[in-house]
N, C-alpha and C positions, 0 to 999 in steps of 0.2 A: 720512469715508470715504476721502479724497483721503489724508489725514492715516498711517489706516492702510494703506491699498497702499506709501506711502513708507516705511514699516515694514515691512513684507513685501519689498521688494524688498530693501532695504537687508541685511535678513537673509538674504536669498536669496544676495545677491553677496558677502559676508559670507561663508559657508559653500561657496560655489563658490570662494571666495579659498584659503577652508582646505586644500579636496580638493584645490585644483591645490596647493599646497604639500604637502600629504601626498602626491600625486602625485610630485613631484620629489625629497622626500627620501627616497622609498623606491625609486626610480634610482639614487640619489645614491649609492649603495655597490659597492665592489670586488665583482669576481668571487672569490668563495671558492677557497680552494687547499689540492690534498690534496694532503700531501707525505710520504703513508707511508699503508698500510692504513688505520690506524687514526686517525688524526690529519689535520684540517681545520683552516687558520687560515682568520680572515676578510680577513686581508691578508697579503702579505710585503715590503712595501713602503709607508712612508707618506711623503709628500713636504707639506711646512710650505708651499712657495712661497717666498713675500718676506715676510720680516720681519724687523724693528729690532732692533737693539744692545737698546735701550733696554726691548725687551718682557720682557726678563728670562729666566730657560730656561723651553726648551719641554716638554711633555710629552706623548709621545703610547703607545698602550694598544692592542695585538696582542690580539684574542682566539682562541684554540685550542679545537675540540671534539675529544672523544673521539666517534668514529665507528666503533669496533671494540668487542668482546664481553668486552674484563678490562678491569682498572684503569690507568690512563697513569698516568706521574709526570713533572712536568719537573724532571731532575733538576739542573740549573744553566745559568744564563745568563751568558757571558762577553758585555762590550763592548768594542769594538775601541780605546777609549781611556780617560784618566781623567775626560774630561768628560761621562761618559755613567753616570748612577746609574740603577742596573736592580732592578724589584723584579718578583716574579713568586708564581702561588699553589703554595703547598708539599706544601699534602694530595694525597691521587692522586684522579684524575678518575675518577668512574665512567664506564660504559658512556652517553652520552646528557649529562655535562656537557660545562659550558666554565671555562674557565679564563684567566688572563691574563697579560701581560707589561705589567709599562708602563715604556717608557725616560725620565730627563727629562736633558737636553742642556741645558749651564750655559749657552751660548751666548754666550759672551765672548771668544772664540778671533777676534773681530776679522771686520770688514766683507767676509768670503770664503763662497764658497758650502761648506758643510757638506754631506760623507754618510760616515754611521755605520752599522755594523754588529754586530749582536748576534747570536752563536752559539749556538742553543738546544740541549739536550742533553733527547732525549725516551729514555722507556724502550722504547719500541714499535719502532725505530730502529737501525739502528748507527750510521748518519751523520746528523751533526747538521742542525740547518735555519738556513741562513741569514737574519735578517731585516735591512731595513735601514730607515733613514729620513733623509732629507735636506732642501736649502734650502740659501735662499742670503740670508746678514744684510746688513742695509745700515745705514749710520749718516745718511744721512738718505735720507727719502720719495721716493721714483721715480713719475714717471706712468708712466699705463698702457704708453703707449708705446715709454719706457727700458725696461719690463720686460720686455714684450715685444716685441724687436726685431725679429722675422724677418714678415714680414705676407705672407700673401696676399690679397689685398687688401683686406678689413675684418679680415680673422681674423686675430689675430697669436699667434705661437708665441715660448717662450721662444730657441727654437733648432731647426732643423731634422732634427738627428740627435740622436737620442733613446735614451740609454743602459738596454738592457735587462736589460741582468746578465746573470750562468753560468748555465748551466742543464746539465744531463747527460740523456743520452741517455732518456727514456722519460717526462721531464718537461717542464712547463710554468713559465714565468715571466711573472707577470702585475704590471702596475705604474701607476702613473699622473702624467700632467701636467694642467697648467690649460693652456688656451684661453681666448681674449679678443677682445671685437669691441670694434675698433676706431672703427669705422664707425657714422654716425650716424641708423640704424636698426635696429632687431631684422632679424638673419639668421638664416638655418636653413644647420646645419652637418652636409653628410654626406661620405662618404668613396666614392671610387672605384678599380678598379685595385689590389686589394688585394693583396699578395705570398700563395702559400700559407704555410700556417702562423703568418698574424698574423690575429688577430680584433681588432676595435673594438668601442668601446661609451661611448656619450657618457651624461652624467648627466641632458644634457636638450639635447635636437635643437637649440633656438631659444635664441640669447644674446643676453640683453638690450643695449639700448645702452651701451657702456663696461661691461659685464658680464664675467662669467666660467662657463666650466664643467669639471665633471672629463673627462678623455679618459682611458679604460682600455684597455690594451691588454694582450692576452696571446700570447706567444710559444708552439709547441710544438715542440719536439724533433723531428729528422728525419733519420736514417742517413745522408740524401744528402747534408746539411750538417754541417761539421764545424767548429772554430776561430771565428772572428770572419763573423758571416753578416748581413747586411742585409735587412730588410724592409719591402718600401716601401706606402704608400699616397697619393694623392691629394686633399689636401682641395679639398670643393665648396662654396664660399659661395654660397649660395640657386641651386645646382646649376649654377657657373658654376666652370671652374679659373680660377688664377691664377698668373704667373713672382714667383716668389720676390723682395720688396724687401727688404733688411737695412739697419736701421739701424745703423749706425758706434757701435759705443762703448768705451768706455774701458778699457784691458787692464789687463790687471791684472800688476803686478811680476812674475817668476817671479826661482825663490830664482838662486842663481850656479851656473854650470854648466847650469843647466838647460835654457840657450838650445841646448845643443848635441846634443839629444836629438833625433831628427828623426818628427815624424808627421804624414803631408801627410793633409791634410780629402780628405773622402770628393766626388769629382767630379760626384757624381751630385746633390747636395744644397747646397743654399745658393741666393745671388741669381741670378735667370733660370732656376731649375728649378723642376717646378710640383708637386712630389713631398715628403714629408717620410720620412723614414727611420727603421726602430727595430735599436739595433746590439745583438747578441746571441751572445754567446758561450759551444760546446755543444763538450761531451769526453767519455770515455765514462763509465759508471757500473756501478759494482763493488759495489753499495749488494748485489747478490743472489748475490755468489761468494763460495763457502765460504774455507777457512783452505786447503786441500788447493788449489783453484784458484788461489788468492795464491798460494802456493807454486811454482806451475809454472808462474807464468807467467812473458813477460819481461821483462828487466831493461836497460833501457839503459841507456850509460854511455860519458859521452865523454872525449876527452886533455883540452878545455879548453871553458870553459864562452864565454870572448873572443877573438875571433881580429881582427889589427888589420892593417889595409892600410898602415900606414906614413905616411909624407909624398909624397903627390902633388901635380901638377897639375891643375888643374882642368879636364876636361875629359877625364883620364885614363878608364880601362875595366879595373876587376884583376877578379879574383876570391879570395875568401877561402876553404877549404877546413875544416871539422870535422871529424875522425875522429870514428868510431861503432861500438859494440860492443855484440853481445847477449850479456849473462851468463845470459840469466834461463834458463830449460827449453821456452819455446815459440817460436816465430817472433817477430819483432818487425815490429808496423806503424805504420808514422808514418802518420798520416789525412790530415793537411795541415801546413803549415807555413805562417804569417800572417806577414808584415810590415808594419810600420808606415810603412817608406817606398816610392815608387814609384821609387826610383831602387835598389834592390834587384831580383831575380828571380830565384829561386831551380831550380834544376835540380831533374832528375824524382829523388823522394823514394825511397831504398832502403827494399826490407825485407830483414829480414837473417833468418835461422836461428839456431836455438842456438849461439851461440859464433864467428858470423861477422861477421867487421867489414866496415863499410862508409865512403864519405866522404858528408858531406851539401856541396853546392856553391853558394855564394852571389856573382852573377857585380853586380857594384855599377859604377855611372854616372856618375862623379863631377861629369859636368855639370850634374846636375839637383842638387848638391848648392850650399851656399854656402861661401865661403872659412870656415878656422878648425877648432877642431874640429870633431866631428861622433860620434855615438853611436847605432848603428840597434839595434834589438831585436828578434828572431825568436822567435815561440813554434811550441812542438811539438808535436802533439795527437796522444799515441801510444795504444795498447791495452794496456800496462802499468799497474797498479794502482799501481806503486811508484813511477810516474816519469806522472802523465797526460798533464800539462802540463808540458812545459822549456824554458825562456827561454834564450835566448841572444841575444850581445853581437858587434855589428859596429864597430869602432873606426877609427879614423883620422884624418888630419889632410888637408886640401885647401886648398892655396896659390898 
């Protein structure tokens, strides 16, 4: 008798083991994304994590439904390099299938973090869909720890500013990292202080000891934000914040020249803030104006695309000046203008009329800058279909 209850239970807990793992694996997935009437992926983003040289390439498999009333076709997939072999299905989807993409990433491109992109070309569409997937190789074995450096106090993050991708105006961008306890018990992991417009969703509340889980986040589009926009949240280990510890670790080469590019880390985030960040970058979308609307719209166009402050001293104050012209047929409006450094500040942004030019004014600090070259970057988030986004170049030298 004794014999069988130990058999009963055993299967009992047995089958309670299964349901909580079926429980978790069916968490365990992205938020689906519709990126057009008709068309649903189940991801637009997959992220590997950490993994070896030595695993040989990776492969990972985008599923697409048709959620509209004809047939879809994908009609080609570009990948953003040659390490990236893309195979996709070819027949059209009816109304109610799915269909696939699967990339495999040769992964020999060396002990660096990896992210790739693949431009899908749907029929249902005029603009294509961005997908991507990333990771970061290592050639030998990291702890938990090394990999995850940023901790609030059991939980550790790869990093605290969490790159969200473009996204255009009426859309969402949804994506994911792993989370990690550090700590030598199971914690429960929630979030507080949420910015609008960012949702969260963990794969599973409670992280085992030295465990992992996925953190999904999704971004949505919002008129009042424009360019490079931050979203922050609070993590709660077992409903406690924490100030930001980072671990110190090893930088990695950048190529030549590159030192003198300048992008100062976001204030808000890193050691002694108790916040994590997701960066997201939104411009406008032209996915619903006709050929007659392109047409009329406008066009900016400037003398030069770099303008360079010369040789200073340190501690000098110029400013650099762009001319600006609207060719197009309608008004021209810049939304915002981003900067990558703090020692930039940019004067209030003209709009102009058909065929009137203006200056854009870039007033620079050379204090906050270091001797040697230096290279800043302006982007421009205008209402032109031809021009949405334009990068420009702040130069100089400080001695």
């Amino acid at each position: 008798m004794k014999k069988m209850l130990s058999i009963r239970i055993l299967l009992l807990s047995a089958l309670l083991s299964l349901a909580g793992a079926a429980c978790t694996l069916a968490q365990d997935k992205p938020t689906p994304v519709r990126v057009a009437d008709a068309a649903e992926f189940d991801r637009v983003l997959y992220d590997f994590g950490d993994v070896m040289l030595s695993d040989g390439p990776l492969k990972t498999t985008f599923h697409v439904k048709n959620i509209g009333k004809e047939a879809m076709v994908i009609y080609n997939v570009a990948s953003s390099c040659g390490c990236t072999d893309v195979d996709w299905t070819r027949n059209p989807l009816r109304p109610g299938e799915t269909g696939t993409i699967s990339a495999t990433y040769s992964n020999d491109e060396g002990a660096f973090p990896f992210d790739k992109t693949l431009t899908v070309y749907l029929s249902v569409q005029k603009q294509p869909v961005i997908l991507r997937f990333r990771g970061i190789s290592h050639a030998k074995k990291l702890s938990l720890a090394e990999t995850y450096p940023v901790r609030f106090g059991p939980i550790g993050f790869r990093e605290a500013e969490i790159s969200g991708g473009n996204l255009s105006q009426g859309e969402t961008k949804s994506g994911e990292v792993t989370v990690a306890n550090l700590g030598a018990k199971p914690v429960r992991l929630t979030f507080k202080d949420v910015s609008d417009g960012l949702s969260l969703r963990l794969s599973s509340e409670t992280i085992p000891v030295k465990g992992t889980v996925k953190l999904y986040y999704t971004v949505t589009a919002d008129r009042s934000r424009w360019g490079r926009n931050y979203y922050y949240a609070t993590p709660l280990a077992d409903g406690r914040s924490y100030a930001a510890v980072v671990r110190t670790v090893a930088q990695e080469k950048v190529q030549a020249g590159a030192e003198a590019v300048r992008t100062d880390p976001n204030p808000l985030l890193g050691a002694g803030h108790a916040q994590i960040g997701v960066r997201a970058v939104t411009k406008e979308s032209f996915s619903g104006w006709s050929k007659e609307q392109v047409e009329k719209a406008s066009r900016p166009l400037l003398d030069d695309s770099t303008v360079s402050f010369g040789r200073v001293k340190k501690g000098t104050k110029t400013t650099c000046t762009f001319n600006l012209r609207n060719a197009g047929k309608s008004s021209l409006t810049l939304y915002k203008v981003d900067t990558d450094s703090n020692s930039c500040t940019v004067r209030a942004v003209p709009s102009l009329a058909p065929g009137a030019r203006g200056t854009l004014e870039v007033d620079v600090d050379t204090s906050k800058l270091p001797e040697g070259e230096t290279l800043i970057l302006l982007n421009l988030y205008t209402n032109s279909p031809h021009r949405p986004l334009i990068t420009l170049f702040v130069t100089g030298w400080v001695g």
